[in-house]
Structures are given as C-alpha cells and as structure tokens.
PDB file of the backbone (N, CA, C, O) and the ligand in Angstrom, with CONECT records:
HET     ZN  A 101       1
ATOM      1  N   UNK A   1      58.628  25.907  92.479  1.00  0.00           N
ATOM      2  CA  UNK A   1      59.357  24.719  92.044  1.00  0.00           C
ATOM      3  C   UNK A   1      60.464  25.109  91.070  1.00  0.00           C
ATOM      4  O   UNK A   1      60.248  25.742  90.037  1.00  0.00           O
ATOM      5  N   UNK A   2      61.561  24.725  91.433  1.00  0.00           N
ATOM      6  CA  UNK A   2      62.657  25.097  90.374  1.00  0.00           C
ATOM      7  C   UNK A   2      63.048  23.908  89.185  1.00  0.00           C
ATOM      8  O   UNK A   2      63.261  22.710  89.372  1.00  0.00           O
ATOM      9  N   UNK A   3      63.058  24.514  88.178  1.00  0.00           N
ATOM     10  CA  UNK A   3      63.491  23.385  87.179  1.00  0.00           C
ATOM     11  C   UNK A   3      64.744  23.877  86.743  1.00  0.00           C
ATOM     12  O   UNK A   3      65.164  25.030  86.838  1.00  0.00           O
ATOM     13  N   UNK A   4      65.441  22.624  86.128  1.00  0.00           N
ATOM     14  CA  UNK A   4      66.448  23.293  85.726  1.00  0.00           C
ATOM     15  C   UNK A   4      66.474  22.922  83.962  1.00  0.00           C
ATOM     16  O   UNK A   4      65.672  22.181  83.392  1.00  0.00           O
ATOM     17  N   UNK A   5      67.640  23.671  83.317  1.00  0.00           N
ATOM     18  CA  UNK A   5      67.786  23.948  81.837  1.00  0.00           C
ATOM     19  C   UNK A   5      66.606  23.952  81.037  1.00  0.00           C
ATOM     20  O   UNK A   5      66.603  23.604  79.856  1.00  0.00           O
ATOM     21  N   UNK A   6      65.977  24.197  81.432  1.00  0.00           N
ATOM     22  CA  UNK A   6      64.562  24.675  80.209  1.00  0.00           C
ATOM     23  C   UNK A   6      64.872  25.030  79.132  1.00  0.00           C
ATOM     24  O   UNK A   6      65.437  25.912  79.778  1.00  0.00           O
ATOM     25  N   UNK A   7      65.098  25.264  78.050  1.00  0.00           N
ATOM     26  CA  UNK A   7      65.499  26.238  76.864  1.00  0.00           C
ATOM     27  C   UNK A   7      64.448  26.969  76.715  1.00  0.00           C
ATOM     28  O   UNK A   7      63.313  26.516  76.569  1.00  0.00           O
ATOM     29  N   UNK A   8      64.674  27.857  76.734  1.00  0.00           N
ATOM     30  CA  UNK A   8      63.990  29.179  76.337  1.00  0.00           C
ATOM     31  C   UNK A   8      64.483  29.775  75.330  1.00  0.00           C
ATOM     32  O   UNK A   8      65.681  29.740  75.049  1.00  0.00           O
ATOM     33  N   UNK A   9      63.108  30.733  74.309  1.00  0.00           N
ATOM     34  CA  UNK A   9      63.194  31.065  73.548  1.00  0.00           C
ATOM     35  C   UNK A   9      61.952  32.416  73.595  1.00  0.00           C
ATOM     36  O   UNK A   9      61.018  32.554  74.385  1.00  0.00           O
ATOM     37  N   UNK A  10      62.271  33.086  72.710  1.00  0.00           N
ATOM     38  CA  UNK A  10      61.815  34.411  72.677  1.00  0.00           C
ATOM     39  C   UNK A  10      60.840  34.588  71.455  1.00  0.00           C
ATOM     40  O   UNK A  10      61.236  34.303  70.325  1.00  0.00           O
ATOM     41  N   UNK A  11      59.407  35.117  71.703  1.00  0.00           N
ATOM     42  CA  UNK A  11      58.461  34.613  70.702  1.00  0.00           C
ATOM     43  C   UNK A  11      58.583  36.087  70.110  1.00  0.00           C
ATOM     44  O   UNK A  11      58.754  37.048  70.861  1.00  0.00           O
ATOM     45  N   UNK A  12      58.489  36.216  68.764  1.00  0.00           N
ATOM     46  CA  UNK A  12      59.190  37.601  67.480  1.00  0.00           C
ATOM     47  C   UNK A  12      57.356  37.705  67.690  1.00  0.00           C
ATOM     48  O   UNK A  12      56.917  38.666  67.059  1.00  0.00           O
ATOM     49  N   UNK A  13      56.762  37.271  68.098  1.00  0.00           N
ATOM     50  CA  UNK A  13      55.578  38.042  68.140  1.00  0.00           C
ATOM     51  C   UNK A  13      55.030  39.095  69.596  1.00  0.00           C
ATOM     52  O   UNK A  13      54.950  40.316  69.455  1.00  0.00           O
ATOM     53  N   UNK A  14      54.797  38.630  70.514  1.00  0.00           N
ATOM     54  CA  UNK A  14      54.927  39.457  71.991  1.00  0.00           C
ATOM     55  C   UNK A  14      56.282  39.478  72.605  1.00  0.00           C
ATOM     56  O   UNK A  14      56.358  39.574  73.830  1.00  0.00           O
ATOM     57  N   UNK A  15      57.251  39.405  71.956  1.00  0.00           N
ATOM     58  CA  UNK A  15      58.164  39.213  72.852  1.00  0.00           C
ATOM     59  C   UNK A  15      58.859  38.219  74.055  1.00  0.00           C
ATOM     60  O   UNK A  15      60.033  38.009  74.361  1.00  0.00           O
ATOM     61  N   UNK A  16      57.511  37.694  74.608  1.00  0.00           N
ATOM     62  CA  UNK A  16      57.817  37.094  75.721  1.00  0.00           C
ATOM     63  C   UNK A  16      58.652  35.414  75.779  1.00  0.00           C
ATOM     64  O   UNK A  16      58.678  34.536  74.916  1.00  0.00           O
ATOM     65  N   UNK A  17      59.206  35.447  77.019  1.00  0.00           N
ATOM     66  CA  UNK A  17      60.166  34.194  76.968  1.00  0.00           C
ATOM     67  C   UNK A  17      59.669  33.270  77.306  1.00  0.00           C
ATOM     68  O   UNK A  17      58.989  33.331  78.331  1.00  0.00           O
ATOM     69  N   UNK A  18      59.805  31.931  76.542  1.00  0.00           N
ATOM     70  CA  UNK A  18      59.054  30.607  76.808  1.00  0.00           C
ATOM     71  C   UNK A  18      59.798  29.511  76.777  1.00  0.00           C
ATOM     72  O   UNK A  18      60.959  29.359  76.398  1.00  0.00           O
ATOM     73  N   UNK A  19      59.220  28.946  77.102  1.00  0.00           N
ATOM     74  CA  UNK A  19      60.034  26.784  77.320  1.00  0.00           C
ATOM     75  C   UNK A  19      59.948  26.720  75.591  1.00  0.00           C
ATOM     76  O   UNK A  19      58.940  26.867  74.899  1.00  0.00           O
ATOM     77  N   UNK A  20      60.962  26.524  75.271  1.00  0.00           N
ATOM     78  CA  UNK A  20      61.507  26.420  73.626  1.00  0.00           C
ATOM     79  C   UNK A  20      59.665  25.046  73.001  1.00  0.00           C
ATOM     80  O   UNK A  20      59.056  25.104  71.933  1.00  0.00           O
ATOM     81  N   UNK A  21      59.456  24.288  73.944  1.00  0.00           N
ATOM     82  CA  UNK A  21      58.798  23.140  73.527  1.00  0.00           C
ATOM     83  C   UNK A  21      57.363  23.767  73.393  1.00  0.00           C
ATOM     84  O   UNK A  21      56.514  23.171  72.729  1.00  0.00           O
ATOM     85  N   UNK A  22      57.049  25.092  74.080  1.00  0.00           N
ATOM     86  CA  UNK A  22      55.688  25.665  73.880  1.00  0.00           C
ATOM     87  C   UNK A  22      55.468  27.253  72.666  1.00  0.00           C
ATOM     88  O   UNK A  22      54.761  28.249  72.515  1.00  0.00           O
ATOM     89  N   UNK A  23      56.764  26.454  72.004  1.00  0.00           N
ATOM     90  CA  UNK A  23      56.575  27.830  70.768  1.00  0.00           C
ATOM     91  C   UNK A  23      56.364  27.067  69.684  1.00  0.00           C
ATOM     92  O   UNK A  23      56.334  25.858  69.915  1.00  0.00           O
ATOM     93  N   UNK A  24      56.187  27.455  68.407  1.00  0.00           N
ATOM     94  CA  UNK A  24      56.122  27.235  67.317  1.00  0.00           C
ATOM     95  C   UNK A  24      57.929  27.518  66.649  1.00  0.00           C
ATOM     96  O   UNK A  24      58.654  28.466  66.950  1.00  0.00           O
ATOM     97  N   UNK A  25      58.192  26.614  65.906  1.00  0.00           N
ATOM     98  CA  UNK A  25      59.118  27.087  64.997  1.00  0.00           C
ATOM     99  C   UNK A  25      58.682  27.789  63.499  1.00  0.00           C
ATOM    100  O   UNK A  25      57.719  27.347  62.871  1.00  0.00           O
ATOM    101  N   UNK A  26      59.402  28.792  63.061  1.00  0.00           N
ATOM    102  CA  UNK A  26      59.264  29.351  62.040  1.00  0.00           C
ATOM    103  C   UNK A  26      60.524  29.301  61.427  1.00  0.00           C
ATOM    104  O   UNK A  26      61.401  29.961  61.984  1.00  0.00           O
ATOM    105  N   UNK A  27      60.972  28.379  59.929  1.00  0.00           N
ATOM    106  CA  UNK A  27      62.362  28.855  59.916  1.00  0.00           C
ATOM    107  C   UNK A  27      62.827  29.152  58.229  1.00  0.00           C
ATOM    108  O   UNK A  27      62.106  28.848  57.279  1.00  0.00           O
ATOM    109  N   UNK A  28      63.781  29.614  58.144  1.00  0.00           N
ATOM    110  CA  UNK A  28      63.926  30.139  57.031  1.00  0.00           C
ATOM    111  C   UNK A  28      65.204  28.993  56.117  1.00  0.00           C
ATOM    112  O   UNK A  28      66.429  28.907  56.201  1.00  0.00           O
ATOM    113  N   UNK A  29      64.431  28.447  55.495  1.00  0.00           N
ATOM    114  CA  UNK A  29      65.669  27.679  55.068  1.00  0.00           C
ATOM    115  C   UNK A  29      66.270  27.928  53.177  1.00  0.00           C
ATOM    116  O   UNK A  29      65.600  27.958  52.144  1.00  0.00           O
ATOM    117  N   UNK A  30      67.506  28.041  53.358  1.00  0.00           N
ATOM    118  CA  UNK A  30      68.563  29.012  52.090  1.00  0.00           C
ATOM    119  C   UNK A  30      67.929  29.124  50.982  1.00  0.00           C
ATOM    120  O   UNK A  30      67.631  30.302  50.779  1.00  0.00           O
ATOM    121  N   UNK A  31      67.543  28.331  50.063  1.00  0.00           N
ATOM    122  CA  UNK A  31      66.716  28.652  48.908  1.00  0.00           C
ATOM    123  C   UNK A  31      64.886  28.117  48.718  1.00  0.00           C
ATOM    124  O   UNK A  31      64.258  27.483  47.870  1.00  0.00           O
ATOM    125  N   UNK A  32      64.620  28.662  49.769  1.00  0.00           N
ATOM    126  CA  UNK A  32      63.259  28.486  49.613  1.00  0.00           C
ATOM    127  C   UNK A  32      62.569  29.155  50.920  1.00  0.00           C
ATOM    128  O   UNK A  32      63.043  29.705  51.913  1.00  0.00           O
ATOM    129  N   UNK A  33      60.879  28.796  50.378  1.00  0.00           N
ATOM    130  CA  UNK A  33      60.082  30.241  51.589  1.00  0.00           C
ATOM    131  C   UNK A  33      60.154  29.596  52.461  1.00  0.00           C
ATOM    132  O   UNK A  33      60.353  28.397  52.655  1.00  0.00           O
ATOM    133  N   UNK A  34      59.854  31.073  53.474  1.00  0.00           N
ATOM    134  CA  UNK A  34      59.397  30.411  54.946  1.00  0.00           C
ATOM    135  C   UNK A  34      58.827  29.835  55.144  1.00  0.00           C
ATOM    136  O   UNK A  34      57.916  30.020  54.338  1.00  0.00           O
ATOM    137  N   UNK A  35      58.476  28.750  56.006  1.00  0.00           N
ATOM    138  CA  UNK A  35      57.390  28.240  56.664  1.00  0.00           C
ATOM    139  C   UNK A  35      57.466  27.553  58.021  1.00  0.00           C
ATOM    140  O   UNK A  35      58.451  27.556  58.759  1.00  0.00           O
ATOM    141  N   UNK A  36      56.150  26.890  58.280  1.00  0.00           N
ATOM    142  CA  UNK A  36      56.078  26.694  60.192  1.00  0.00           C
ATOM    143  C   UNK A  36      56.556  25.096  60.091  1.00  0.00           C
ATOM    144  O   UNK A  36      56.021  24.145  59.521  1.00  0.00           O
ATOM    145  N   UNK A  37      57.887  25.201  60.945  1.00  0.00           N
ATOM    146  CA  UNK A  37      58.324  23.905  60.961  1.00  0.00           C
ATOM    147  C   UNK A  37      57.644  22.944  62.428  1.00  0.00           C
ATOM    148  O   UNK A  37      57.987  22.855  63.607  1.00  0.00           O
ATOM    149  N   UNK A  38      57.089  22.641  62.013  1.00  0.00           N
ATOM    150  CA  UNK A  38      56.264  21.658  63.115  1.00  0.00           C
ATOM    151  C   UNK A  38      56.817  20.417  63.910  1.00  0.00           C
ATOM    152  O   UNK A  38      56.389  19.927  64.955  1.00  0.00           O
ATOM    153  N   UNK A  39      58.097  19.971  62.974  1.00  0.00           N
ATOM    154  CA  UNK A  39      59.013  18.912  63.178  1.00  0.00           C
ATOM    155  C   UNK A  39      60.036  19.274  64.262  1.00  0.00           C
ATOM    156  O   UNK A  39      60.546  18.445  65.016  1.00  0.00           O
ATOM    157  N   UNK A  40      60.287  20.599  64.268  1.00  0.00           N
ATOM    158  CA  UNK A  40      61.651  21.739  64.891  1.00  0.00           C
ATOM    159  C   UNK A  40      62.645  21.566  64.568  1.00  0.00           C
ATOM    160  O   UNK A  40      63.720  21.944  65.033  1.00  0.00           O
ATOM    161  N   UNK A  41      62.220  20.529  63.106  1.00  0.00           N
ATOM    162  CA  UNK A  41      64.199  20.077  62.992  1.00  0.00           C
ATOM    163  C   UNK A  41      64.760  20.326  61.785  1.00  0.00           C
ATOM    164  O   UNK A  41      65.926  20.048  61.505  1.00  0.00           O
ATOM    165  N   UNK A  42      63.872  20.908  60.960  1.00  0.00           N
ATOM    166  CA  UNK A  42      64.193  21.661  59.838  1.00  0.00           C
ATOM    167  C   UNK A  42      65.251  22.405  59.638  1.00  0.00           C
ATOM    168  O   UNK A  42      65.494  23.354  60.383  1.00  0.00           O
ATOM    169  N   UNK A  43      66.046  22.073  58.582  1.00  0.00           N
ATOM    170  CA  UNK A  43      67.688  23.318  58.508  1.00  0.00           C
ATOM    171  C   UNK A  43      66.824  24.403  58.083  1.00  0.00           C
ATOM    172  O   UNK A  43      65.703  24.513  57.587  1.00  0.00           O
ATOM    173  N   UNK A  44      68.029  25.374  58.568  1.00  0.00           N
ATOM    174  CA  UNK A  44      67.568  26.750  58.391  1.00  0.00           C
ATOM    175  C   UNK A  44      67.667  27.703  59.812  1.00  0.00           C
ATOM    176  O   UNK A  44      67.891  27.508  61.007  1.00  0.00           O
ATOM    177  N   UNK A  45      67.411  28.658  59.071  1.00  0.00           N
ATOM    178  CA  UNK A  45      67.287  29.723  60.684  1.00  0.00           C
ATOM    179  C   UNK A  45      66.445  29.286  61.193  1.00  0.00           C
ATOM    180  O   UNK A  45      65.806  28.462  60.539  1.00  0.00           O
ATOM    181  N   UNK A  46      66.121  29.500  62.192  1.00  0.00           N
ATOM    182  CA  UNK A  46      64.728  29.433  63.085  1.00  0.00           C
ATOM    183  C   UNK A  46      64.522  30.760  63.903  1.00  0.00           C
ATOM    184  O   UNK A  46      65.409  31.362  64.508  1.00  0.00           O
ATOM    185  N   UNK A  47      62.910  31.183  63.796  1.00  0.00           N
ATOM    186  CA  UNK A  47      62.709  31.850  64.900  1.00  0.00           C
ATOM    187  C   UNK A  47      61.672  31.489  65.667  1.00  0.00           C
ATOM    188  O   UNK A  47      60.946  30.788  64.963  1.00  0.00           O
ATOM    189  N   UNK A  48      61.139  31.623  66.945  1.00  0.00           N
ATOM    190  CA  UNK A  48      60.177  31.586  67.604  1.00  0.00           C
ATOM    191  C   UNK A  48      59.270  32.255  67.892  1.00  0.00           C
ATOM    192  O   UNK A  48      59.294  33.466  68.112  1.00  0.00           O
ATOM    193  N   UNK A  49      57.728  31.034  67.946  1.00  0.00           N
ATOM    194  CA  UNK A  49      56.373  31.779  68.034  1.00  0.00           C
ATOM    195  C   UNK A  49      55.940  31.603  68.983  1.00  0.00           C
ATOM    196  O   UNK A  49      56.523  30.789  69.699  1.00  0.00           O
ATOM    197  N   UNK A  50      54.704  32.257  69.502  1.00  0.00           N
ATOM    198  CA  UNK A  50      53.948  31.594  70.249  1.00  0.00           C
ATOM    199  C   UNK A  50      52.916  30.697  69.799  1.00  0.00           C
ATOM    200  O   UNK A  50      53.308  30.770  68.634  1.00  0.00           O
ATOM    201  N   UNK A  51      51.967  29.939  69.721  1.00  0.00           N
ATOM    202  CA  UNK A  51      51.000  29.139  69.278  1.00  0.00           C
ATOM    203  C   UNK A  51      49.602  29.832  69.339  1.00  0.00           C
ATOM    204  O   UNK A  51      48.568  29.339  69.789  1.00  0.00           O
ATOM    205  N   UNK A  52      49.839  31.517  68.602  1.00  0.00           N
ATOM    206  CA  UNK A  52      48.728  31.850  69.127  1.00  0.00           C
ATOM    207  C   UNK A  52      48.763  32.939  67.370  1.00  0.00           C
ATOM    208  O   UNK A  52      49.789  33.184  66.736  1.00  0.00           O
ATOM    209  N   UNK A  53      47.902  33.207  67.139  1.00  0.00           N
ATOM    210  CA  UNK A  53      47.647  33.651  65.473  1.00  0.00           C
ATOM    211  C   UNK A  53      48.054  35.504  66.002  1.00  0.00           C
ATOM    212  O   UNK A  53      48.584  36.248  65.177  1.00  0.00           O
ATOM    213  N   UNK A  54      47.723  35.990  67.382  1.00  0.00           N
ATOM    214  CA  UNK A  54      47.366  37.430  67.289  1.00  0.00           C
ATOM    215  C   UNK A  54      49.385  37.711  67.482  1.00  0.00           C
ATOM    216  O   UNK A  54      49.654  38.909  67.398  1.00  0.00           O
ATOM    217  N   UNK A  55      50.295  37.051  67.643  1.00  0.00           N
ATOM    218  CA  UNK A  55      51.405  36.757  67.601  1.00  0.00           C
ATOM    219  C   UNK A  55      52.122  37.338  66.337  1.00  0.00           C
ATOM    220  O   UNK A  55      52.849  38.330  66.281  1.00  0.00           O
ATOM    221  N   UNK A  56      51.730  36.448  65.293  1.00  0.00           N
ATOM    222  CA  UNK A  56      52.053  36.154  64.144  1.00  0.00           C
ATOM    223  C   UNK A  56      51.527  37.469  63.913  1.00  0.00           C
ATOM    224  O   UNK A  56      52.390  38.321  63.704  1.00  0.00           O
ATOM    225  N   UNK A  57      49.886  37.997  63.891  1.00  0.00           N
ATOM    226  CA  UNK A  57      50.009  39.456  63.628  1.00  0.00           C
ATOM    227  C   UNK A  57      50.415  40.308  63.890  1.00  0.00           C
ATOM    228  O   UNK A  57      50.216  41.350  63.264  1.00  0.00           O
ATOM    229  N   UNK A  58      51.465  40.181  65.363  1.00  0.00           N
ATOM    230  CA  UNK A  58      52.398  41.351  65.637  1.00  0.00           C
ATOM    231  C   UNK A  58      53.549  40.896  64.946  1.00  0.00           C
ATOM    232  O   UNK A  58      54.332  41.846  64.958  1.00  0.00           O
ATOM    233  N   UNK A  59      53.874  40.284  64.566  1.00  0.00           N
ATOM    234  CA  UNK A  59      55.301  39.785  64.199  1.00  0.00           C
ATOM    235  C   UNK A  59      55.200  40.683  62.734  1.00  0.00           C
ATOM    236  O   UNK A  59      56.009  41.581  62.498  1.00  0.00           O
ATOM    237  N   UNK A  60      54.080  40.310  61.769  1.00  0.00           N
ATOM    238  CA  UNK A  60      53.885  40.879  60.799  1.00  0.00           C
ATOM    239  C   UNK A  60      53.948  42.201  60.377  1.00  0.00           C
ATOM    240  O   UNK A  60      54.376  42.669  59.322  1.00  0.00           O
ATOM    241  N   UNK A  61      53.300  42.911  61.670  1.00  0.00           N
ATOM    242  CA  UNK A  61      53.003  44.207  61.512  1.00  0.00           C
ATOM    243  C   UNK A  61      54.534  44.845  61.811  1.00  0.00           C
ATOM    244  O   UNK A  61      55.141  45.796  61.318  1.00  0.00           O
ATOM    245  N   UNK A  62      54.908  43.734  62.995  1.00  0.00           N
ATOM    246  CA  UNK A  62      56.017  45.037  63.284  1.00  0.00           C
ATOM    247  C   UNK A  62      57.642  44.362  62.275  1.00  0.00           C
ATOM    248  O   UNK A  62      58.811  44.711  62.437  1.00  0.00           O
ATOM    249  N   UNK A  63      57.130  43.439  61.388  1.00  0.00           N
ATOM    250  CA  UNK A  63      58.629  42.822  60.521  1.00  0.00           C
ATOM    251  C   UNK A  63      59.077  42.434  60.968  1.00  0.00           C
ATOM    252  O   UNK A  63      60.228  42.472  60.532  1.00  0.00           O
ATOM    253  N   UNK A  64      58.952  41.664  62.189  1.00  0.00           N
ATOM    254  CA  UNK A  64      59.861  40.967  62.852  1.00  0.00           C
ATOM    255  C   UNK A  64      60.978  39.942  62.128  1.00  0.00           C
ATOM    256  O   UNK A  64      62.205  39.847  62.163  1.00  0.00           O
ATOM    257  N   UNK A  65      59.544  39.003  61.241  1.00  0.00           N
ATOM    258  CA  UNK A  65      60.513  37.943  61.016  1.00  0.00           C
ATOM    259  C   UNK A  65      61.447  38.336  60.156  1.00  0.00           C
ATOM    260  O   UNK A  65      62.620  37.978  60.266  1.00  0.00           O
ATOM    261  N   UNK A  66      61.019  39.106  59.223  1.00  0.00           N
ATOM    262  CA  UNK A  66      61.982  39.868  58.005  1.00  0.00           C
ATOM    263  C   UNK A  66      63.746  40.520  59.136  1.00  0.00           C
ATOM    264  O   UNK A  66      64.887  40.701  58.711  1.00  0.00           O
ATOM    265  N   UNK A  67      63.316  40.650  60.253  1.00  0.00           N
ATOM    266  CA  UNK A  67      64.891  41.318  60.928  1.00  0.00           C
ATOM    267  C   UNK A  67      65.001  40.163  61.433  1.00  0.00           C
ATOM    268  O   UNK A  67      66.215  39.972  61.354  1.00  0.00           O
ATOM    269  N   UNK A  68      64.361  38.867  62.103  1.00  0.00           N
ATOM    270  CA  UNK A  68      65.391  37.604  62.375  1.00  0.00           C
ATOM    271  C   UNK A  68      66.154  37.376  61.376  1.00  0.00           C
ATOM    272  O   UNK A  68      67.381  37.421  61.470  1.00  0.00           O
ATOM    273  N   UNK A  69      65.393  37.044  60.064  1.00  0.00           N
ATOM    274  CA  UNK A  69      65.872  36.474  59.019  1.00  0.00           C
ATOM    275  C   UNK A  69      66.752  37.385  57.580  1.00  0.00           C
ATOM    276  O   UNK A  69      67.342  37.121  56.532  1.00  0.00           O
ATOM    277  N   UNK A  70      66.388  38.418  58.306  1.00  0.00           N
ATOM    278  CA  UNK A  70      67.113  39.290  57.075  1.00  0.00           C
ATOM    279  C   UNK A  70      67.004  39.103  55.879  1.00  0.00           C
ATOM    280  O   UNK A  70      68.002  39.275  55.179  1.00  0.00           O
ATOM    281  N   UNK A  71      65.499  38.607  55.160  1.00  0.00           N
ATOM    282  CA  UNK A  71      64.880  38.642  53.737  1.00  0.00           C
ATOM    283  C   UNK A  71      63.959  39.345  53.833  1.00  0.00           C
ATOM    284  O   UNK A  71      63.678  39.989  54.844  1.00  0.00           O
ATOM    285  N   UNK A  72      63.391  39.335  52.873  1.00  0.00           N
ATOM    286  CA  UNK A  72      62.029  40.030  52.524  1.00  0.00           C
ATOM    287  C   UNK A  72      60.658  38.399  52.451  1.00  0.00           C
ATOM    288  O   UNK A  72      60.766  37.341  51.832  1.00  0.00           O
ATOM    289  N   UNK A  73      59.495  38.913  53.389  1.00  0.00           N
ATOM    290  CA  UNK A  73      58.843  38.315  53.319  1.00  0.00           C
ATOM    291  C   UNK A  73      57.851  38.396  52.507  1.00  0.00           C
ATOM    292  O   UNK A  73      57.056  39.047  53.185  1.00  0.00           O
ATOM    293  N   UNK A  74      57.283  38.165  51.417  1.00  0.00           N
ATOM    294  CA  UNK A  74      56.331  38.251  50.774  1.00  0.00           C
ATOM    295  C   UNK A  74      54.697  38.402  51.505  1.00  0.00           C
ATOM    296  O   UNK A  74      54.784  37.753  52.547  1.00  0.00           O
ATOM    297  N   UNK A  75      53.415  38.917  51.411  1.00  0.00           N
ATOM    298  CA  UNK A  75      52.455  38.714  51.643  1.00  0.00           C
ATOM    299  C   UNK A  75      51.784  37.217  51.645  1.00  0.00           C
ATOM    300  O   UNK A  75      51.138  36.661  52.533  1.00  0.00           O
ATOM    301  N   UNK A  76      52.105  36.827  50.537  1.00  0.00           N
ATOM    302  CA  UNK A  76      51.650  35.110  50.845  1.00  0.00           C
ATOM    303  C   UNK A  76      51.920  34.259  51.501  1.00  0.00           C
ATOM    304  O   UNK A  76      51.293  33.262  51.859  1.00  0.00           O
ATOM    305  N   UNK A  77      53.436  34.815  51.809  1.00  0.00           N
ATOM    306  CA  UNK A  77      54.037  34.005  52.770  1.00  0.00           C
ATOM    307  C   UNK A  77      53.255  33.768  54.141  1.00  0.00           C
ATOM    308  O   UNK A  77      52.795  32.753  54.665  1.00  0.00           O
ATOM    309  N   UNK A  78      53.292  35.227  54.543  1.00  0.00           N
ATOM    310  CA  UNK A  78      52.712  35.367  55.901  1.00  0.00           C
ATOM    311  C   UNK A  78      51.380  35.032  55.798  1.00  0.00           C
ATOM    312  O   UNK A  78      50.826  35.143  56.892  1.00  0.00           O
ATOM    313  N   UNK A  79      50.468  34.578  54.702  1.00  0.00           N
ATOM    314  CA  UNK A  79      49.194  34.250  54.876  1.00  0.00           C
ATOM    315  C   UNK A  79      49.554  33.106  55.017  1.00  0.00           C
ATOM    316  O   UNK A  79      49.393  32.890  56.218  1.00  0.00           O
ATOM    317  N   UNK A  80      50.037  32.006  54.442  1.00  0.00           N
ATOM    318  CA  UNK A  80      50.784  31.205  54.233  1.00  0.00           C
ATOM    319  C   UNK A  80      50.774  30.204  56.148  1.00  0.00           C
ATOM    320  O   UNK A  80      50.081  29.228  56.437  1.00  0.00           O
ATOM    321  N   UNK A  81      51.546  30.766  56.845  1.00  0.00           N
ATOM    322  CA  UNK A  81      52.351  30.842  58.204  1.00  0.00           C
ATOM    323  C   UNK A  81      51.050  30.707  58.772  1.00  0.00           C
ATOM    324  O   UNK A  81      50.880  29.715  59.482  1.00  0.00           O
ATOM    325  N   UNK A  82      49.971  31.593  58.593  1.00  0.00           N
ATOM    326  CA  UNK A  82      48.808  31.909  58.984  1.00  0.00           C
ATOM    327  C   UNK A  82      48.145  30.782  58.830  1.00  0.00           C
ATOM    328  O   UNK A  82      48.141  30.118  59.867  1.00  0.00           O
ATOM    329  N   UNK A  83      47.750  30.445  58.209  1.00  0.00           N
ATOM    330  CA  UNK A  83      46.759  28.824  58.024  1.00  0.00           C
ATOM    331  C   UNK A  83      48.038  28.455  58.840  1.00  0.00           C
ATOM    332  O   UNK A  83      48.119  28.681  60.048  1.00  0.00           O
ATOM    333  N   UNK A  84      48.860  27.975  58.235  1.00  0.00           N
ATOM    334  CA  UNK A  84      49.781  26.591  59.007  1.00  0.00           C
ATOM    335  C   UNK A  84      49.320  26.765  60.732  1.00  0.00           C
ATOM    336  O   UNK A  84      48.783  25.848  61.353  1.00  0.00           O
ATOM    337  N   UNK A  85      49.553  27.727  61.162  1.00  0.00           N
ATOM    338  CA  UNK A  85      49.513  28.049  62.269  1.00  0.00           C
ATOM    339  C   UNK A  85      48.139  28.077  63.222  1.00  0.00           C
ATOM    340  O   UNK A  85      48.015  28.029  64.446  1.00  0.00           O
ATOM    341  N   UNK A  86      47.234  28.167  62.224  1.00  0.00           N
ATOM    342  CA  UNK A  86      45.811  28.367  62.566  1.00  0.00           C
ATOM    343  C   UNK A  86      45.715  26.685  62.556  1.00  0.00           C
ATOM    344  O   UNK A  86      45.347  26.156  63.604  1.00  0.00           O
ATOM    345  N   UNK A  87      46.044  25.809  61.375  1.00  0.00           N
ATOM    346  CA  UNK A  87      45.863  24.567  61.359  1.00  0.00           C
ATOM    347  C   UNK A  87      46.448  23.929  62.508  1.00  0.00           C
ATOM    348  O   UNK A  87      45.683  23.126  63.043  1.00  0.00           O
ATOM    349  N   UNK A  88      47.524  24.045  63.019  1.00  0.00           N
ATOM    350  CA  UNK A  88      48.523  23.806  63.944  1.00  0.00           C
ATOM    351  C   UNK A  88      47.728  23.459  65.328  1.00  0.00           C
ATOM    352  O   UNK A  88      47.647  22.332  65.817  1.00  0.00           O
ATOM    353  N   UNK A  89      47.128  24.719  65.888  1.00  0.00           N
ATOM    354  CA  UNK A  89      46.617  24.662  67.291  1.00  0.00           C
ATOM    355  C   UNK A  89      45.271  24.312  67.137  1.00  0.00           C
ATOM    356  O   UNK A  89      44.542  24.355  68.128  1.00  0.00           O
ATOM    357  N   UNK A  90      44.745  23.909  65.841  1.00  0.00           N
ATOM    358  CA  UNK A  90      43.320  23.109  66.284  1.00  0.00           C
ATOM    359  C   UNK A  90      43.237  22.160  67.337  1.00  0.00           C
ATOM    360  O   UNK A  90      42.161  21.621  67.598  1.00  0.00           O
TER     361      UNK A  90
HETATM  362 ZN    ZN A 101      54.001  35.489  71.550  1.00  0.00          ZN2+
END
C-alpha cells in the first residue's frame, strides 16, 4: 500500500526511519534543559526518539543528543528524559 507524505524522522537512538507521529520528541529549547516534549510543539531544536527506553540508552552512550544539539548534556538530564519517557509509554 503506498502512502503518500509521511514525515519521517530519524530516531538519535537506533537510527532507524519512522512516521514523525511514532517518535518521541526530545528538544532543546535556548535557555533551559532538555526535555521530552510530548506536545511536539515546543520551541527549540528537536530531535527524534523512538518510544522505547533501550533507544535513549543508545543515544546516551553514543552522545547523540549532545551532537544534534551541540550542548553538553548533564547526567540528570538524561535520567531525567528517562522517567519522562518510561512514564510516556505506560
Ligand atoms: Zn530508535
């Protein structure tokens, strides 16, 4: 079945490409921390997740979000992302 314009987006945790509506937003907005924008409409950068926690631990391990966003992420942060995210897909 072909669909057309899907937006796709690229999850900073496996890599893989998805329908923009089955990721998580993560976004970085100018003077303040990251966090999981659940709304998707948050100013700020955005990058994309998957809705899945072992994600977020590759993203972590390999710095991803720190090279979308070009800051430094703190440890709390990413624990932080972690609940939200864990809370998220209950
Ligand atoms: Zn993923």
């Amino acid at each position: 079945m072909k669909e057309k314009k899907i937006p796709m987006r690229k999850c900073v945790g496996c890599g893989g490409s998805k329908p923009k509506r089955e990721l998580l937003r993560v976004v970085s907005p100018k003077d303040e921390d990251i966090f999981l924008d659940l709304t998707g409409k948050a100013a700020g950068r955005g990058a994309y997740i998957c809705a899945d926690p072992d994600c977020l631990a590759k993203a972590r391990k390999a710095r991803r979000l720190e090279h979308a966003f070009e800051r430094q992420i703190p440890p709390e942060v990413y624990d932080m992302l972690e609940r939200e995210l864990t809370e998220a897909i209950k």
